[in-house]
N, C-alpha and C positions, 0 to 999 in steps of 0.2 A: 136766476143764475146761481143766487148762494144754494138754493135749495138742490139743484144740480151740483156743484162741488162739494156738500155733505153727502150725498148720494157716492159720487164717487171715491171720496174716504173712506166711508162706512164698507164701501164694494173693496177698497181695495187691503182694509185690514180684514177681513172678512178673507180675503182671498190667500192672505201672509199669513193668516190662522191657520188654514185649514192645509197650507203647506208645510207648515211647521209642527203642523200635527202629526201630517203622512212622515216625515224626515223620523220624527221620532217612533213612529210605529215601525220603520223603516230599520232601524238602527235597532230595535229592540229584538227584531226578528235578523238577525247575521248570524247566529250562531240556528239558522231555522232547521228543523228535523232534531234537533240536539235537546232535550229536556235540561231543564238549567240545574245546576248543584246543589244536592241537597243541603240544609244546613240542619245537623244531628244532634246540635247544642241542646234541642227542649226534650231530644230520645237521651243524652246522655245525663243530664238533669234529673230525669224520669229515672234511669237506673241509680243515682244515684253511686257513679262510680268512682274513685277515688283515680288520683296521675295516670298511675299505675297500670291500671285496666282501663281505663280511658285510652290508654295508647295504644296496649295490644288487643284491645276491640277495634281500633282504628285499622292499624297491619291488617288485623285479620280479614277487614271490610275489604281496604285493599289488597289483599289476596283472592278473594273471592271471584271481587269484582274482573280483575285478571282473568281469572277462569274462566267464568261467563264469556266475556270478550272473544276468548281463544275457541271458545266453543266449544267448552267441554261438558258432556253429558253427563248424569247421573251421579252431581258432585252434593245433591240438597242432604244426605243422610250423614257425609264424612264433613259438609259444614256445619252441621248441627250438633254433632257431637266436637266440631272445634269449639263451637262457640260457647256447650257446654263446659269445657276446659276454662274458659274463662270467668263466667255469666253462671249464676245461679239459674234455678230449672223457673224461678218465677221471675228473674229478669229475662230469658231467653223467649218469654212466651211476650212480656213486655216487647222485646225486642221486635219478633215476629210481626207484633201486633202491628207494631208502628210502624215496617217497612211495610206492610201489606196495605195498610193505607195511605200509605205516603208513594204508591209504585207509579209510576209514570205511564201512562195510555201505552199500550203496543202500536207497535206501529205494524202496518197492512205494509206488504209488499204487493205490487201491481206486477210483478212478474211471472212470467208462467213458463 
């Protein structure tokens, strides 16, 4: 009989794990379809840029990023030359670098 009631302990933490795992996988996935925010601290570091430029690289990120959104085409030549306004020509390759590999999967649309 003890041996049956450690059985059904063992079963029933076993069982409060393995829901408490899903709740959390569950929760980590709310925000699903959505790629989580970058965080640009070890690219701004990398440039080594001072308040100053740190803040209007920031705007400008967020301006971009707007564009994008809006759906605006053929905007990659007039943000490169923003960003050269800001960004040395061997920070802006830095720059490049690091959003290209930091770019979030595309997503497939199933629509047709």
């Amino acid at each position: 009989m003890k041996t049956l009631s450690t059985f059904l302990r063992q079963l029933t933490l076993a069982v409060l794990m393995s829901s408490l795992t899903g709740l959390a996988l569950a929760e980590g996935q709310r925000g699903e379809g959505k790629p989580p925010k970058p965080d640009f601290t070890a690219l701004f570091e990398q440039l080594q840029l001072s308040d100053e430029k740190r803040s209007a690289l920031q705007a400008l990120m967020k301006k971009h990023h707007e564009a994008r959104r809006e759906g605006a085409k053929g905007l990659r030549e007039q943000h490169r030359t923003e960003l050269g306004a800001v960004l040395t020509d061997e920070q802006v390759e830095i720059f490049e670098s690091y959003m290209k590999s930091n770019r979030p999967p595309r997503r497939h649309s199933d629509k047709k």
